[in-house]
SEROLUM-557659 format. One record per residue (C-alpha): residue number from 0; residue in one letter; x, y, z. Coordinates in Angstrom, 1 decimal. Example, Ala and Ser with C-alpha at 12.3 -4.5 7.8 and 13.67 -1.06 7.14 Angstrom:
<sites>
resi=0 | resn=a | xx=12.3 | yy=-4.5 | zz=7.8 $
resi=1 | resn=s | xx=13.7 | yy=-1.1 | zz=7.1 $
</sites>
This chain:
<sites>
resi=0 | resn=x | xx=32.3 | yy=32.3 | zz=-9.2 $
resi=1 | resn=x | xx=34.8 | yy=33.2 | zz=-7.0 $
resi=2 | resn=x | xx=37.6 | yy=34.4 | zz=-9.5 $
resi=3 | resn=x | xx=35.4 | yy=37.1 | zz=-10.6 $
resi=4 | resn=x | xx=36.8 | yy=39.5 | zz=-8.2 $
resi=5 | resn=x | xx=39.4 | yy=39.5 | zz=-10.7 $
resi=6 | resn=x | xx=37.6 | yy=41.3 | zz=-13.1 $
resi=7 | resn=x | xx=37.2 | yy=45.1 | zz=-13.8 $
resi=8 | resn=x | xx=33.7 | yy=46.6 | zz=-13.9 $
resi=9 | resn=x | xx=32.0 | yy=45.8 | zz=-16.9 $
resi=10 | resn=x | xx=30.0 | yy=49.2 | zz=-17.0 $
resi=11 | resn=x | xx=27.0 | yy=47.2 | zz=-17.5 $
resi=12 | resn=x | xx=24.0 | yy=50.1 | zz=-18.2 $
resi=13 | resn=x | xx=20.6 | yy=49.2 | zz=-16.3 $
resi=14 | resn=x | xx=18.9 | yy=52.0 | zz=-18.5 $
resi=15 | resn=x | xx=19.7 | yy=51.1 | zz=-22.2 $
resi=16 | resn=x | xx=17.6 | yy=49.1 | zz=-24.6 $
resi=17 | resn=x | xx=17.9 | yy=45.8 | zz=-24.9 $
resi=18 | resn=x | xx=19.3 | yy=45.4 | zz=-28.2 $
resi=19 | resn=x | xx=21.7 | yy=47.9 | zz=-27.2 $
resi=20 | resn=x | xx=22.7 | yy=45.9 | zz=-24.3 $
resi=21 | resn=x | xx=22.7 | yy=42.9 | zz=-26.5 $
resi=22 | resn=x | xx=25.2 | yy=44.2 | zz=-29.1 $
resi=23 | resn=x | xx=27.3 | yy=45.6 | zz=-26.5 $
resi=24 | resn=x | xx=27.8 | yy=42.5 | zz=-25.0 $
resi=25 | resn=x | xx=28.1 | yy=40.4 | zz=-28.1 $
resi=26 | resn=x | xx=30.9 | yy=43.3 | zz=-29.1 $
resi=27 | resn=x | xx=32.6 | yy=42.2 | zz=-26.1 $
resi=28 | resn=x | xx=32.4 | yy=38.6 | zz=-26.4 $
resi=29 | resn=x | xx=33.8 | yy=38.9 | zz=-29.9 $
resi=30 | resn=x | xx=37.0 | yy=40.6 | zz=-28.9 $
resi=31 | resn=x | xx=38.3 | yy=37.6 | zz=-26.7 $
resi=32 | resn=x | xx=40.5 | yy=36.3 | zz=-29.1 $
resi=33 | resn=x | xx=40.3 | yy=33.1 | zz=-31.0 $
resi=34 | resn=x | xx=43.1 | yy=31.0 | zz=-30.0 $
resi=35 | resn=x | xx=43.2 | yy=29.6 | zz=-26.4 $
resi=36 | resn=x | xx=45.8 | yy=31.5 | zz=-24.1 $
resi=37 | resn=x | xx=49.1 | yy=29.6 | zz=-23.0 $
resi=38 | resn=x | xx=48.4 | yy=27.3 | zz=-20.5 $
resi=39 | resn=x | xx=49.9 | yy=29.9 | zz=-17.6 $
resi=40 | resn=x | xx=47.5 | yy=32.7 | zz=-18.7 $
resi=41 | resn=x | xx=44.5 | yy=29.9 | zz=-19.1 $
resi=42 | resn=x | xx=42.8 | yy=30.3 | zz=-15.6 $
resi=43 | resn=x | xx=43.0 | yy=33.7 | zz=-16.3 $
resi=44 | resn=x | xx=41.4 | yy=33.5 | zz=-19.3 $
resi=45 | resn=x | xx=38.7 | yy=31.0 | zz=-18.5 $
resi=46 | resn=x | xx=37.7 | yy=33.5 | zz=-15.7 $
resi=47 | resn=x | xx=37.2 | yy=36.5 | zz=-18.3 $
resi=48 | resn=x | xx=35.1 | yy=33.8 | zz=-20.6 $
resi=49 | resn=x | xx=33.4 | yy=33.0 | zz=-17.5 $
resi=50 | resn=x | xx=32.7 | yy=36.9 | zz=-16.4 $
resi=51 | resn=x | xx=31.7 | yy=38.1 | zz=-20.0 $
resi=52 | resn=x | xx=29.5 | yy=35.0 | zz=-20.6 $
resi=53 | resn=x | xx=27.8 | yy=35.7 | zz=-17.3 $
resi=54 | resn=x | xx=27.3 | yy=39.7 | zz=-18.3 $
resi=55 | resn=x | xx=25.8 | yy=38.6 | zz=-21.4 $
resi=56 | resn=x | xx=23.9 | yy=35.4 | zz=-19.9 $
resi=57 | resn=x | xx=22.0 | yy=38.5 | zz=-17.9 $
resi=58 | resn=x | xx=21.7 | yy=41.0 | zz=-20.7 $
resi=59 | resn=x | xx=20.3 | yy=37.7 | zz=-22.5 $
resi=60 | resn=x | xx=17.8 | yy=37.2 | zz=-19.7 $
resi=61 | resn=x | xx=16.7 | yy=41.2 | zz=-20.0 $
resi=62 | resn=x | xx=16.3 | yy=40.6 | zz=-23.5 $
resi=63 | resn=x | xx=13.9 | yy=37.5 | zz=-23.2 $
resi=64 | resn=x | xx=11.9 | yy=39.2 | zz=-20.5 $
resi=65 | resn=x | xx=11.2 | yy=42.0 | zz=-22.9 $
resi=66 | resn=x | xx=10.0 | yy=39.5 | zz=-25.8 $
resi=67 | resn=x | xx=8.1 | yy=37.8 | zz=-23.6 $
resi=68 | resn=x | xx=6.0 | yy=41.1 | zz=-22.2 $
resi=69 | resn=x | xx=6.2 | yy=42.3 | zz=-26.0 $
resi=70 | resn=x | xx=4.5 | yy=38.9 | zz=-27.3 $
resi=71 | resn=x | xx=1.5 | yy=39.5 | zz=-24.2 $
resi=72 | resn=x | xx=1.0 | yy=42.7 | zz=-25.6 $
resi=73 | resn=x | xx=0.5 | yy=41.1 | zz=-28.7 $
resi=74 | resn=x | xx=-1.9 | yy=38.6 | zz=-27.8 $
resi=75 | resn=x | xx=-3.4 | yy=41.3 | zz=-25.9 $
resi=76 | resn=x | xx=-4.2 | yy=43.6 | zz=-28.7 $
resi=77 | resn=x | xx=-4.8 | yy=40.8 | zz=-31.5 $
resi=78 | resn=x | xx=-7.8 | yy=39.8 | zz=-28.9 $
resi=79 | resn=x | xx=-9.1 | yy=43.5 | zz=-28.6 $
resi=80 | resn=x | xx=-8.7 | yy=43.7 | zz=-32.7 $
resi=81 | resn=x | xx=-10.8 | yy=40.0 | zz=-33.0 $
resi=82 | resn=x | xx=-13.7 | yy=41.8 | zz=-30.3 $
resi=83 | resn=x | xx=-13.7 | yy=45.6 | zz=-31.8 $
resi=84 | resn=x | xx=-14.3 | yy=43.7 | zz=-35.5 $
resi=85 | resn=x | xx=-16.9 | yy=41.7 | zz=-34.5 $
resi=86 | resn=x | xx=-18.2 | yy=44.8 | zz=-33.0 $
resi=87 | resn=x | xx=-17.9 | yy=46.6 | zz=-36.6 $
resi=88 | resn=x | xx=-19.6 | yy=44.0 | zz=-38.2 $
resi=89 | resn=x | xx=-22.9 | yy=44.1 | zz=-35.7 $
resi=90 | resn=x | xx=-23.1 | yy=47.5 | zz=-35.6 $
resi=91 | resn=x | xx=-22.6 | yy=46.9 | zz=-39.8 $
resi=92 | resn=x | xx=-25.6 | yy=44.4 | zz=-39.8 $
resi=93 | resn=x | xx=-28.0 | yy=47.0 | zz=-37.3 $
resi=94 | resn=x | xx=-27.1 | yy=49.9 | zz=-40.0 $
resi=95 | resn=x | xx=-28.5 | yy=47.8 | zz=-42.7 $
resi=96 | resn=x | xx=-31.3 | yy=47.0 | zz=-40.7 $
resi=97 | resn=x | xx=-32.5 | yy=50.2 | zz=-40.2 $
resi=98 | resn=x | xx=-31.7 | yy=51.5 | zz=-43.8 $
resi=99 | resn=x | xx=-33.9 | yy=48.4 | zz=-45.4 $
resi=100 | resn=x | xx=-36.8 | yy=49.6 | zz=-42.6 $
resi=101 | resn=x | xx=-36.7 | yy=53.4 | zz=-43.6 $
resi=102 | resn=x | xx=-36.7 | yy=52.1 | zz=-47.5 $
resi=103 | resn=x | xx=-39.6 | yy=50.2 | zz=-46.7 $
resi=104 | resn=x | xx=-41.5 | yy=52.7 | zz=-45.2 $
resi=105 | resn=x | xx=-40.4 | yy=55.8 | zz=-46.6 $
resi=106 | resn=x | xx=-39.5 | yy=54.9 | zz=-50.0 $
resi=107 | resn=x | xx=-41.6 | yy=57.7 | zz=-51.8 $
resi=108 | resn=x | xx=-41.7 | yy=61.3 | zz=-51.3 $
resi=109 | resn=x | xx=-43.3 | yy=62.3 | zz=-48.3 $
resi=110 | resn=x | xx=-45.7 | yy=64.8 | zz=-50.2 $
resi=111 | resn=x | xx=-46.9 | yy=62.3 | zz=-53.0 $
resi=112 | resn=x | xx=-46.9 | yy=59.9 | zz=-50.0 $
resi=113 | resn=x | xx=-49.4 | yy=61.9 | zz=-48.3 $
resi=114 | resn=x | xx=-51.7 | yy=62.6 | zz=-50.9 $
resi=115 | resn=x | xx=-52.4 | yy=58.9 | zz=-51.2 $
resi=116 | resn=x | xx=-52.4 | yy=58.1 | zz=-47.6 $
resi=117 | resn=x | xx=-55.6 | yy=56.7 | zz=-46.8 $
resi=118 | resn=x | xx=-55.1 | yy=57.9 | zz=-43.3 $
resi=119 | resn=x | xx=-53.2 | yy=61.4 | zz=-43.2 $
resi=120 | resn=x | xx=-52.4 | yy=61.1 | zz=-39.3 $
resi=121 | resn=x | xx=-51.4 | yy=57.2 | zz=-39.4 $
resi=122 | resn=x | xx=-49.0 | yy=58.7 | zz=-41.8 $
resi=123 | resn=x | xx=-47.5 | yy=61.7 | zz=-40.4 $
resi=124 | resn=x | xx=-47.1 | yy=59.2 | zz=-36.8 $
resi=125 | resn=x | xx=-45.2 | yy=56.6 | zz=-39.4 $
resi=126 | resn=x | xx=-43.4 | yy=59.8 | zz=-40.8 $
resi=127 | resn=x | xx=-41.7 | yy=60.6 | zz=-36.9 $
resi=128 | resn=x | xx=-41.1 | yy=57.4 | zz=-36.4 $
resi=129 | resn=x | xx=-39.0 | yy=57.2 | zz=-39.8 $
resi=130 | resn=x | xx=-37.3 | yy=60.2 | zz=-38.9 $
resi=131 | resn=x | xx=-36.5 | yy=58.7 | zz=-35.4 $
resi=132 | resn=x | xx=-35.0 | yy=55.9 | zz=-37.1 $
resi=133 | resn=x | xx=-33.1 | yy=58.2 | zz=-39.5 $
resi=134 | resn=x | xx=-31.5 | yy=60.4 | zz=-36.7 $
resi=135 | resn=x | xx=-30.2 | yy=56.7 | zz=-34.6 $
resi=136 | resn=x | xx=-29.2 | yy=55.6 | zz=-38.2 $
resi=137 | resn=x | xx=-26.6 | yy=58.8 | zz=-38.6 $
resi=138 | resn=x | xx=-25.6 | yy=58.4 | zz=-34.7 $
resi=139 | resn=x | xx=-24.7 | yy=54.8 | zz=-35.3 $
resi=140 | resn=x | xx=-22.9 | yy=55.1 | zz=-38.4 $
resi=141 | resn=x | xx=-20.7 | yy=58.0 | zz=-37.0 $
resi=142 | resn=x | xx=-20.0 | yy=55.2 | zz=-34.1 $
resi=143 | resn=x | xx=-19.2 | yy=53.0 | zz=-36.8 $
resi=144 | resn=x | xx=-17.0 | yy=55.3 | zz=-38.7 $
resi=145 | resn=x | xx=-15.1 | yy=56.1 | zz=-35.0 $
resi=146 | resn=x | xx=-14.3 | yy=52.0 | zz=-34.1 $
resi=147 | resn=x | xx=-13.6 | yy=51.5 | zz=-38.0 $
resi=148 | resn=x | xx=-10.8 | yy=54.6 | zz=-37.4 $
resi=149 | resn=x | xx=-9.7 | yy=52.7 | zz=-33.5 $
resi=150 | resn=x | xx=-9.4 | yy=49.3 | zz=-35.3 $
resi=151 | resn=x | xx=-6.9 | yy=50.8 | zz=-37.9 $
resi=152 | resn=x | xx=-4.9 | yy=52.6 | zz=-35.5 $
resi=153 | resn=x | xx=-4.6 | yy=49.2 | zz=-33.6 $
resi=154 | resn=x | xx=-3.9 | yy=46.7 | zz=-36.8 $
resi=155 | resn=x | xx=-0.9 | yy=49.5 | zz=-37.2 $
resi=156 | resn=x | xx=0.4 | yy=49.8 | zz=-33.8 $
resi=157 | resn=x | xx=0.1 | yy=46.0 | zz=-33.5 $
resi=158 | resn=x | xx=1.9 | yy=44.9 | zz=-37.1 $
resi=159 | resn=x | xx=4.8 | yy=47.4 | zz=-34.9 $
resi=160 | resn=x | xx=5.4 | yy=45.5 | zz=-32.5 $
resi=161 | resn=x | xx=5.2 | yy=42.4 | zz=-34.1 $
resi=162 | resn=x | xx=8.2 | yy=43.8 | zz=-36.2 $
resi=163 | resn=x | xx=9.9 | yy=44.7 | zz=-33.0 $
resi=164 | resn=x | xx=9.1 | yy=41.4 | zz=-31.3 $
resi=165 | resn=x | xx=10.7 | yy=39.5 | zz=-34.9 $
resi=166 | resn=x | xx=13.7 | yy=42.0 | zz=-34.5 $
resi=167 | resn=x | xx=14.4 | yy=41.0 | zz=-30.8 $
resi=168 | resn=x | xx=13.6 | yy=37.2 | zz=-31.4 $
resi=169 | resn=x | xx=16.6 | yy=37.6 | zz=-34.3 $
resi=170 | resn=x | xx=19.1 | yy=39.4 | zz=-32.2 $
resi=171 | resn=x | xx=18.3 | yy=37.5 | zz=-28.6 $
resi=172 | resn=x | xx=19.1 | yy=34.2 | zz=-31.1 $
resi=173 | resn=x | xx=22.3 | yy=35.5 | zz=-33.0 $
resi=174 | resn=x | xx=23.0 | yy=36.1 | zz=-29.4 $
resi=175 | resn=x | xx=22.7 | yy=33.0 | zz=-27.7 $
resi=176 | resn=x | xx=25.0 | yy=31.7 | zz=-30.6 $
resi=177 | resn=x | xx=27.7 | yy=33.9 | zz=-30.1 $
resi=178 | resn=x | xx=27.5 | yy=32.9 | zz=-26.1 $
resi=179 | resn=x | xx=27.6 | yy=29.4 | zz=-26.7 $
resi=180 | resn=x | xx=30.4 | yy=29.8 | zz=-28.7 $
resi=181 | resn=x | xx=32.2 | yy=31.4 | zz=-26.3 $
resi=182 | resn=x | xx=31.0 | yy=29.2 | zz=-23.3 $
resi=183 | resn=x | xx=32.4 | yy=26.3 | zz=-25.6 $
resi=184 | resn=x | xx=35.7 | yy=27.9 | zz=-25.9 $
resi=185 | resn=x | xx=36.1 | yy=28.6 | zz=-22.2 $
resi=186 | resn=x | xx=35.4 | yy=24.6 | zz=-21.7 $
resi=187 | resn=x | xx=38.1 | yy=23.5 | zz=-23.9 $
resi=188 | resn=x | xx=40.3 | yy=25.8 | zz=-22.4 $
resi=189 | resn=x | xx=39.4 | yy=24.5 | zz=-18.9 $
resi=190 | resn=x | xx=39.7 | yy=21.1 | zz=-20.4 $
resi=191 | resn=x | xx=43.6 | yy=22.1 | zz=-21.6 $
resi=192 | resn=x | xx=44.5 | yy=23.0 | zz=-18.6 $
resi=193 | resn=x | xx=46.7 | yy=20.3 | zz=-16.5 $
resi=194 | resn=x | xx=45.3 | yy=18.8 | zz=-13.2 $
resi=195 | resn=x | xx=47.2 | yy=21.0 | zz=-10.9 $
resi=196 | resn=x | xx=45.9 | yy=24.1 | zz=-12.5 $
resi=197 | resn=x | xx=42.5 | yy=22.9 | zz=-13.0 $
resi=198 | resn=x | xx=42.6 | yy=22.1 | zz=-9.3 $
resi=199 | resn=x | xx=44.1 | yy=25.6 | zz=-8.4 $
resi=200 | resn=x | xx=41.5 | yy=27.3 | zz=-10.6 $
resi=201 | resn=x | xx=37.9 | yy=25.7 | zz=-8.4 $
resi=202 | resn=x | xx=40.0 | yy=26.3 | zz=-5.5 $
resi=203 | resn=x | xx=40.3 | yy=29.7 | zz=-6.5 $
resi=204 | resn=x | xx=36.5 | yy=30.1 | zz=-7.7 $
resi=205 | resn=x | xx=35.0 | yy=29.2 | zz=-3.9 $
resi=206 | resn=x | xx=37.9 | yy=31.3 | zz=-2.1 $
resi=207 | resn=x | xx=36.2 | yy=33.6 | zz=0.7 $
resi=208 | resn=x | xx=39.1 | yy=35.4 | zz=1.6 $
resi=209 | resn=x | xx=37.8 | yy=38.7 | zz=1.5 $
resi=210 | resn=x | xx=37.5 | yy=40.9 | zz=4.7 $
resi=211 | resn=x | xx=34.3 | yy=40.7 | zz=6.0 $
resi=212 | resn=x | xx=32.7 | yy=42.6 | zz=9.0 $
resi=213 | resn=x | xx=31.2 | yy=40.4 | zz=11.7 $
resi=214 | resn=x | xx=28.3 | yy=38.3 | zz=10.7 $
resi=215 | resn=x | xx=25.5 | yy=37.6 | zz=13.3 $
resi=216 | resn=x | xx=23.8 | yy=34.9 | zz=12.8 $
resi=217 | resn=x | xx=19.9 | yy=34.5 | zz=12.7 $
resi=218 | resn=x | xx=17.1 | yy=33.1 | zz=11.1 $
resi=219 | resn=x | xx=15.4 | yy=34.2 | zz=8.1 $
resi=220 | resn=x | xx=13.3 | yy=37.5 | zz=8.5 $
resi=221 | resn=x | xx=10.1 | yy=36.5 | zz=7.3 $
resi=222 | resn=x | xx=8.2 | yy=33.1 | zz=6.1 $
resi=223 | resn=x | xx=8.5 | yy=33.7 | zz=3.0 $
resi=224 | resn=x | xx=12.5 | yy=34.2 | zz=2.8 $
resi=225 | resn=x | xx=12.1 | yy=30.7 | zz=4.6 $
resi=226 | resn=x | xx=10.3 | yy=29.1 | zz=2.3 $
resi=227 | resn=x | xx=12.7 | yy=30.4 | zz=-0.5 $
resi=228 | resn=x | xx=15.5 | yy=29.0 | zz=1.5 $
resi=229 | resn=x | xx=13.8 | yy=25.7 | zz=1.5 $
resi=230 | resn=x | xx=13.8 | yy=25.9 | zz=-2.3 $
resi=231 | resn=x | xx=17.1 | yy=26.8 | zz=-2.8 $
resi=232 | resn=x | xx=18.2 | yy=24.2 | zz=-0.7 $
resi=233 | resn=x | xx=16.6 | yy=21.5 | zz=-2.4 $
resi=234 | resn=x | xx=18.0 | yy=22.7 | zz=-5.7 $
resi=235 | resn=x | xx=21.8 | yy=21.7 | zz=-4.6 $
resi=236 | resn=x | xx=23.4 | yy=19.4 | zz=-7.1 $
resi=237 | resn=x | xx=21.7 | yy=20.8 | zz=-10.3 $
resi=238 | resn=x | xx=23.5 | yy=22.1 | zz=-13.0 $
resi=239 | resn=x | xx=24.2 | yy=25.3 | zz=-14.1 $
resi=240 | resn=x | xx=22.4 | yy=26.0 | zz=-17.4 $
resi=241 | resn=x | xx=22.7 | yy=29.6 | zz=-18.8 $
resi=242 | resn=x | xx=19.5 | yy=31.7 | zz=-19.7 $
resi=243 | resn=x | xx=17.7 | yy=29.0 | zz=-17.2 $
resi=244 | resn=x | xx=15.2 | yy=28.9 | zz=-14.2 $
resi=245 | resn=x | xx=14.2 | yy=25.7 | zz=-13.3 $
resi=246 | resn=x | xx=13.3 | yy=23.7 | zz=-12.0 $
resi=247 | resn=x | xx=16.2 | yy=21.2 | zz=-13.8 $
resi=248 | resn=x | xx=19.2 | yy=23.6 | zz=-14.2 $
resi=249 | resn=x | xx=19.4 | yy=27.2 | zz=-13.5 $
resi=250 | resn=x | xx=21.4 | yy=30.4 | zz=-14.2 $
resi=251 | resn=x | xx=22.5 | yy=32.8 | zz=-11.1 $
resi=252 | resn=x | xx=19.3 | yy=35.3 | zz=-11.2 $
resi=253 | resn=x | xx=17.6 | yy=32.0 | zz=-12.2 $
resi=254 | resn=x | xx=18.1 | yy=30.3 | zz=-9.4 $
resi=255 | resn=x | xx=17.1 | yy=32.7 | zz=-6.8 $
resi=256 | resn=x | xx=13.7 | yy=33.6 | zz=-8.8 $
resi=257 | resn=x | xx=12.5 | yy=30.0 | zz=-8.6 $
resi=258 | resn=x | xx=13.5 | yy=29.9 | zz=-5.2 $
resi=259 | resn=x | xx=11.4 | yy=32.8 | zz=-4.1 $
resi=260 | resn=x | xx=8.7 | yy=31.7 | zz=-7.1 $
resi=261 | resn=x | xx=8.1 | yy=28.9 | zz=-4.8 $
resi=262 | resn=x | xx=7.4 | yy=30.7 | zz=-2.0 $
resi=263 | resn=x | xx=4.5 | yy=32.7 | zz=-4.2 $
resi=264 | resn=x | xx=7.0 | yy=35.8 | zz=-4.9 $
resi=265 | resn=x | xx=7.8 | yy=36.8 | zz=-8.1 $
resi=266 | resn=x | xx=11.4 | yy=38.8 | zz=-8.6 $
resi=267 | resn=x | xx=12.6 | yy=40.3 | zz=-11.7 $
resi=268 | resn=x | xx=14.8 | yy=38.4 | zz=-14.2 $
resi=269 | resn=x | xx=17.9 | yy=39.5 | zz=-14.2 $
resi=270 | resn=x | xx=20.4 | yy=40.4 | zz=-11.4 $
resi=271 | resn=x | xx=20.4 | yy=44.0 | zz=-11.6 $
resi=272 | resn=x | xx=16.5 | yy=44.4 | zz=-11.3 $
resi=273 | resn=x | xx=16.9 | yy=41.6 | zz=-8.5 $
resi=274 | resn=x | xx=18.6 | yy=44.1 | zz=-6.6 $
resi=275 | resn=x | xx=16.3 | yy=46.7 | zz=-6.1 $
resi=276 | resn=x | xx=13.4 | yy=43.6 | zz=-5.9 $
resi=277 | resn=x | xx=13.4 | yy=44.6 | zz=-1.9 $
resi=278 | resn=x | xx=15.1 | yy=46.7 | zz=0.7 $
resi=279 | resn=x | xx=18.6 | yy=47.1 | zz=0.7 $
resi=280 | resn=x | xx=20.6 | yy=46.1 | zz=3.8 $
resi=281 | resn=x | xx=24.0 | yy=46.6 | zz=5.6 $
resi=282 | resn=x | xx=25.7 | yy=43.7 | zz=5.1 $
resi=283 | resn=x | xx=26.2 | yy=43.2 | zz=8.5 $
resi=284 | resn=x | xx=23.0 | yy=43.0 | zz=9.0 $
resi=285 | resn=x | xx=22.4 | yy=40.2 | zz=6.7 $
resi=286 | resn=x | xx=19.8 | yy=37.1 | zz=7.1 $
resi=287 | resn=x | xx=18.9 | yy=34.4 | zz=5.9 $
resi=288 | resn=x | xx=16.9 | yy=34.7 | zz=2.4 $
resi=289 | resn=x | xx=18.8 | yy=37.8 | zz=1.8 $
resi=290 | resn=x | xx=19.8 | yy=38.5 | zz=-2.4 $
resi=291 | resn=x | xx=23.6 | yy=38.9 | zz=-2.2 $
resi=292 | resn=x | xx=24.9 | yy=40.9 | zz=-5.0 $
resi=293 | resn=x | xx=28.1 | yy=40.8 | zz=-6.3 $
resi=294 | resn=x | xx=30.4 | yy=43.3 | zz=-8.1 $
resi=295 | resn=x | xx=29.7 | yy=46.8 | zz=-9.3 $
resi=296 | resn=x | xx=28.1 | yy=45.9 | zz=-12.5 $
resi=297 | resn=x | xx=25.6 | yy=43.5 | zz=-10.3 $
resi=298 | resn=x | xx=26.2 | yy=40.6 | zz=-12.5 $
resi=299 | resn=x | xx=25.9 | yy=38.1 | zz=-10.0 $
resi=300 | resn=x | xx=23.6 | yy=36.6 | zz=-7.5 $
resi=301 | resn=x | xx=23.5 | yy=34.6 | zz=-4.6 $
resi=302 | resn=x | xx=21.4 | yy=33.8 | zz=-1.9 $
resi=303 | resn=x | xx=22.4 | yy=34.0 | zz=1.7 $
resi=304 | resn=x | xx=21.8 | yy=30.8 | zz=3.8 $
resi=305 | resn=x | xx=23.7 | yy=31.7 | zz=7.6 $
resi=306 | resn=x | xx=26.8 | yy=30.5 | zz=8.8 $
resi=307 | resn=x | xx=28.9 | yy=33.0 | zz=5.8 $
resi=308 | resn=x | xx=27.4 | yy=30.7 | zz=3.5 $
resi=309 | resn=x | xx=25.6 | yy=31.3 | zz=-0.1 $
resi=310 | resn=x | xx=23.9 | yy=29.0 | zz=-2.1 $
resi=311 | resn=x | xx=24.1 | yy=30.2 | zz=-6.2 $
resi=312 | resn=x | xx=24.5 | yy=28.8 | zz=-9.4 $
resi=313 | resn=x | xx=28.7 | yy=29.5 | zz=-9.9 $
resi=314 | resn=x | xx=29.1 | yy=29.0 | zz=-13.6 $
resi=315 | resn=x | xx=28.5 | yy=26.8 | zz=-16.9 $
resi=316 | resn=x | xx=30.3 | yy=23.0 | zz=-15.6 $
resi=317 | resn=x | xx=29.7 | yy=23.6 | zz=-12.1 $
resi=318 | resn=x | xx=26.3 | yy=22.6 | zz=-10.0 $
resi=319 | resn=x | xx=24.5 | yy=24.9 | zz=-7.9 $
resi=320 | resn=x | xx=26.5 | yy=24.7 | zz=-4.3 $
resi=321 | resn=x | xx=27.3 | yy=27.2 | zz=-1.1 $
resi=322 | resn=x | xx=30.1 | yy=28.9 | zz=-1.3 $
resi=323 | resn=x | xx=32.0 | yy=31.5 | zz=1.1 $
resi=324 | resn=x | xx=29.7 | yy=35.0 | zz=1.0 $
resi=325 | resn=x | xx=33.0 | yy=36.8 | zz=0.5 $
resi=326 | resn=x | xx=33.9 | yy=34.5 | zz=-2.7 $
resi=327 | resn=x | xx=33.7 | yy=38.1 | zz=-4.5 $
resi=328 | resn=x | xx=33.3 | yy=41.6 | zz=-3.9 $
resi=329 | resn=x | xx=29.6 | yy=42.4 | zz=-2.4 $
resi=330 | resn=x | xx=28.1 | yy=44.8 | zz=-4.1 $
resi=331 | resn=x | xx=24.2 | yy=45.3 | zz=-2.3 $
resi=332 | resn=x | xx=22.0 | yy=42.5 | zz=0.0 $
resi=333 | resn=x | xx=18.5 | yy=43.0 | zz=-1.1 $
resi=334 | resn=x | xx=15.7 | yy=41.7 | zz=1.4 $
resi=335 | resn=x | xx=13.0 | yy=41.0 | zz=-0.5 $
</sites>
């Protein structure tokens, strides 16, 4: 939304962990204070609700991404574990195999054995053959000992990360709580403020003020920025829903990845990874389909539709809508 440009740079990290990025933020969140500001300082404060939900509402995305690569590589592995066991247990069964055929027929020692052989060269061919089945017999079980020693290794490496993926699940939901929270708090701010100031506030939010070099206009770069406009276009009107994609409500980062999802590309989650997703631009050299990305710590995103006009998901209350392009500072325009 517009008012951001209001806010300082949130020195939002691209290279921590995610439950780093997850406390931080939920740190931040906690030191807005309780008690709603006076009604002269509210838009003011509903903006730095706003700007720390959306940080978080991205960190929150980051965080989900990672669980949901985390659980693949669970599924992944548990798959490889059911395969290498049932591997184990033929390779059990052919071991047994040829230990009851060499009892069978090489039960006695081979010396008595060939005293009483009726045949001494039948017995001394059955005698190779036993030892044939003897030296396969130690080759297979020191294949079975290896897989039995893999299969371990992966029960252990795998009951990690299922810890790790139960220790993100935990935090990503503590998180989501403490973002509600605060998205609930912004609201009944919002909601306290009088008519003229509410007014004055969404005025504020879709302000494109900011000096901007000369635009030319033109028409998307390539089909499939096209067909992503197309999407985006046909997503006006729904709501903004935080943490969400689509298709019925979306976040900022959201919206852009179903657009371009629909036109068979898949972008990164989150905002920051959106904006190294393509090339990087001049912004005066900016088309149609172009990721426009706002403020230092990249924690907004747009989509650029011609005429100075965006299309993006603003904020929690408001419907995905175009706004000015220079509604906040620019920070890159990715072409994807």
């Amino acid at each position: 939304m517009g008012s951001h440009r209001r806010l300082a740079p949130s020195g939002f990290d691209r290279g921590a962990t995610v439950l780093c990025v997850l406390s931080a933020a939920a740190a931040a969140l906690g030191a807005v204070p309780a008690s709603a500001a006076p009604h002269g300082d509210g838009p003011a404060e509903v903006d730095r609700l706003y700007g720390e939900a959306e940080k978080a509402t991205e960190a929150y995305n980051k965080a989900g991404e990672q669980a949901g690569k985390l659980r693949a590589q669970v599924r992944e592995a548990q798959d490889h574990i059911a395969r290498q066991q049932q591997r184990i247990n033929a390779m059990r069964g052919e071991l047994g195999s040829l230990a009851g055929a060499q009892y069978r027929s090489g039960g006695i020692d081979p010396t008595v054995a060939l005293l009483f052989a009726a045949d001494p060269g039948d017995y001394l061919d059955k005698a190779t053959t036993i030892d044939r089945i003897g030296t396969r017999q130690a080759g297979r079980l020191r294949e079975l000992q290896s897989a039995m020693r893999e299969l371990a290794q992966e029960r252990a490496a795998t009951a990690g990360k299922l810890a790790q993926l139960e220790k993100s699940r935990r935090a990503v939901a503590a998180h989501k709580r403490t973002v509600e929270r605060k998205l609930a708090k912004a609201r009944e701010l919002l909601n306290s403020l009088s008519y003229a100031q509410r007014s004055a506030y969404e005025r504020a939010s879709r302000d494109g003020r900011a000096d901007l070099p000369g635009l030319r206009d033109a028409g998307a770069p390539n089909a499939r920025a096209a067909a992503a406009l197309a999407a985006a276009r046909s997503a006006l009107g729904r709501p903004y829903v935080w943490g969400a994609n689509g298709p019925a409500g979306f976040d900022c980062s959201g919206l852009t990845q179903w657009a371009y999802a629909q036109a068979g590309v898949q972008l990164p989650r989150t905002s920051q990874e959106q904006r190294y997703a393509g090339r990087q631009v001049p912004f005066s050299q900016m088309r149609p389909g172009d990721l426009v990305v706002y403020r230092s710590d990249a924690g907004h995103v747009a989509m650029y539709m011609g005429n100075g006009q965006v299309i993006h998901a603003p904020h929690p209350g408001a419907q995905v809508r175009y706004d000015p392009v220079g509604m906040m500072p620019v920070s890159s325009v990715t072409r994807v």
